[in-house]
C-alpha positions in Angstrom: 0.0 0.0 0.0 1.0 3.3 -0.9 -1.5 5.6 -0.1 -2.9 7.3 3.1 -5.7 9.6 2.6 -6.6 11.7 5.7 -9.6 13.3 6.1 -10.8 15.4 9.3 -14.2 16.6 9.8 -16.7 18.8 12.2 -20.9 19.0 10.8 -20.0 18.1 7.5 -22.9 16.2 6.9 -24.0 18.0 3.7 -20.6 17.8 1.9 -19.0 14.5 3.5 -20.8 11.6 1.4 -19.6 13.6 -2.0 -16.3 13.7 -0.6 -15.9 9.9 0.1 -17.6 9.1 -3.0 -14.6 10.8 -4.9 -12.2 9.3 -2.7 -13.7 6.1 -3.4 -13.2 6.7 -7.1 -9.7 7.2 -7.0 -8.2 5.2 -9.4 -4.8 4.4 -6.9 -5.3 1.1 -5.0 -4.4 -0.3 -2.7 -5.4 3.1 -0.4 -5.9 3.4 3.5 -7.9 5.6 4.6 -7.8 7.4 8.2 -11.0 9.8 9.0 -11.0 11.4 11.9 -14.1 12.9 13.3 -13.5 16.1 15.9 -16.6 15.8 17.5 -19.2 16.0 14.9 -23.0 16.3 16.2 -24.4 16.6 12.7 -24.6 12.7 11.8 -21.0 12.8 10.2 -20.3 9.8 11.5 -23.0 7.7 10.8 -22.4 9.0 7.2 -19.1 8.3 6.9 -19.0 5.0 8.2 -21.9 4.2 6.3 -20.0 5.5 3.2 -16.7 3.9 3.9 -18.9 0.2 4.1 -18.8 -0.5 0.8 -15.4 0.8 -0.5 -13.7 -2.2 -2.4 -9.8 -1.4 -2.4 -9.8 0.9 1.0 -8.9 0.1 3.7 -10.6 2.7 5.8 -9.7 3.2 10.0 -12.4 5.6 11.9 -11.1 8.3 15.0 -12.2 10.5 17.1 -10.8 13.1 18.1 -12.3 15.5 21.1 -10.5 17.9 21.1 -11.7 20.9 18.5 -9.8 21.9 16.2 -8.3 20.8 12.4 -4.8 20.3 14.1 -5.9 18.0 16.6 -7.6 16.2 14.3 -4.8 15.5 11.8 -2.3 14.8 15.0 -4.6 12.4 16.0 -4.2 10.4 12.9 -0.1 10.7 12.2 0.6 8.1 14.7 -1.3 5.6 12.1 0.1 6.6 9.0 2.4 4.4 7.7 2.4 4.6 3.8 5.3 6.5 2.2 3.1 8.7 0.5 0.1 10.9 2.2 -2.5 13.0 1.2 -4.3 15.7 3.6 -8.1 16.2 2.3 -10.9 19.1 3.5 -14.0 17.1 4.2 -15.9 19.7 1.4 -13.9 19.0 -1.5 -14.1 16.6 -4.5 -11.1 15.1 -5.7 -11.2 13.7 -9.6 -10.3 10.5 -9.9 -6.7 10.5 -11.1 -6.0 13.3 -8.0 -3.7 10.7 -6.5 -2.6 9.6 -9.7 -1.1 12.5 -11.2 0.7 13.1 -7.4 2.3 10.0 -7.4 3.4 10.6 -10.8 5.1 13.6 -9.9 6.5 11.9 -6.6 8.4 9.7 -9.0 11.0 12.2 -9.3 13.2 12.5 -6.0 14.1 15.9 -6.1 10.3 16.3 -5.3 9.1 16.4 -1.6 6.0 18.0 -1.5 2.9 18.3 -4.1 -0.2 20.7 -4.0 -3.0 20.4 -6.3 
């Protein structure tokens, strides 16, 4: 596996299932997954589990994280990375399906440490 998609999230209820659905699409497999909820009280939990259920190819791991805030979040989910590459997601944004793709593509070259799309 070389792939870990992180994805933090607070009430994102309306935008969360769109999200996973792109994720989900993502042409890269094997990919891990790591959500981490920061204490959500919208439902976006249920959805995302729900969501994550039928995702062939991703290996998905569910957190939580109490206390607020998007930095908490993702520090709550380094300790279970353990892919060599990693991509940070917003829980409102879809990502086409050759998002990881193209990054890994331009990882290829080792003077390259970092890419932003």
């Amino acid at each position: 596996m070389s792939w870990t998609f992180v994805i933090a999230y607070f009430n994102e209820a309306d935008y969360l299932s769109a999200t996973l659905r792109s994720i989900a699409a993502q042409r890269v497999r094997p990919l891990r997954l790591i959500l981490v909820d920061n204490g959500s009280t919208d439902g976006s939990a249920e959805i995302a589990r729900a969501e994550t259920a039928a995702m062939a190819g991703v290996q998905t791991l569910h957190l939580h994280e109490a206390k607020p805030g998007k930095i908490h979040a993702l520090e709550a989910a380094m300790p279970h990375i353990a892919t060599p590459l990693v991509a940070f997601g917003d829980a409102d944004t879809f990502y086409p399906p050759d998002y990881l793709a193209i990054a890994a593509r331009h990882f290829a070259d080792p003077r390259v440490a970092a890419v932003a799309r």
